[in-house]
N, C-alpha and C positions, 0 to 999 in steps of 0.2 A: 645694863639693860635689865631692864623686869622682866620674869618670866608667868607669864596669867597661868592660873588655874584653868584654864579651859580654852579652848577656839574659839567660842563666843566673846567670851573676857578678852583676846585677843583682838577680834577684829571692831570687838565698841571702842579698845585704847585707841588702835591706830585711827580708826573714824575720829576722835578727838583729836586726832593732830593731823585732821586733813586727807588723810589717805580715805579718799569717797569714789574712786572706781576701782570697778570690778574687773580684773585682766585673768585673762585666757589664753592660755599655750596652743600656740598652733606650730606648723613646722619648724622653721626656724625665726621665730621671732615670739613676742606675748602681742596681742591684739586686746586694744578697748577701741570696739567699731565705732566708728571705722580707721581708727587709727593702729596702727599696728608701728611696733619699735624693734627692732635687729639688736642683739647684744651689746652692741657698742653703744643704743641708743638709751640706756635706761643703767640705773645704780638699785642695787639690794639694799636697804637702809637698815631693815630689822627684817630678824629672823624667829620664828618661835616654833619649836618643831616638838610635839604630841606622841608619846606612845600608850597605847590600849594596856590595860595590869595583862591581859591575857591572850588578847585578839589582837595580831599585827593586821588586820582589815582597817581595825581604829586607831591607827596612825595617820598622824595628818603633818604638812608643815604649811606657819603660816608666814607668809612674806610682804612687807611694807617695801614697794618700790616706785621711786620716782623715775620718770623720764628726764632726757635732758632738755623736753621743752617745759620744765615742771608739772606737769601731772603726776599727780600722786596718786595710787591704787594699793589694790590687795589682791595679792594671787594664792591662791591655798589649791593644796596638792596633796593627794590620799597617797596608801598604801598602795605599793605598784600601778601609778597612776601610768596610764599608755604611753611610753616611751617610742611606740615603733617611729611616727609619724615628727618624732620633736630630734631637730637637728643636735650634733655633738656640742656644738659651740653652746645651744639653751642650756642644755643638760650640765656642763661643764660649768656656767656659771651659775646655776640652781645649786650644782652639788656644793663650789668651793665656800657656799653659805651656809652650809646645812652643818 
């Protein structure tokens, strides 16, 4: 797996191989409304994960994941992005990516 020089370089790759929604963490599941997917519902394909030379705010990771109805998206997650509200189970399978 290629690693981009930048987030942007990352998410034009995966746009060329399809991944064209945009997914959002909500409590326990990633949501492209109105469809929302449960851990079990969805696979991590690529992972590409960003650190700042100096500033840990500019860390980012980027994520290519399909669902198992095949939808393909992008979920991109900053520096201590809000973990209160996102269930162990999201968390656990974001982490064993990362």
């Amino acid at each position: 797996m290629y690693h981009y020089a930048t987030v942007t370089e990352a998410i034009k790759e995966l746009k060329t191989q399809g991944y064209n929604v945009d997914f959002n963490l909500e409590q326990n599941c990633i949501v492209c409304h109105p469809e929302r997917f449960e851990p079990d519902d969805f696979e991590i394909k690529e992972v590409y994960r960003y650190e700042g030379d100096s500033d840990p705010a500019d860390e980012a990771t980027v994520y290519g994941i399909e669902s198992k109805t095949g939808l393909k998206g992008i979920l991109v997650t900053g520096y201590g992005f809000a973990t209160d509200n996102v269930s162990a189970a999201i968390l656990s399978k974001l982490a064993s990516h990362k």
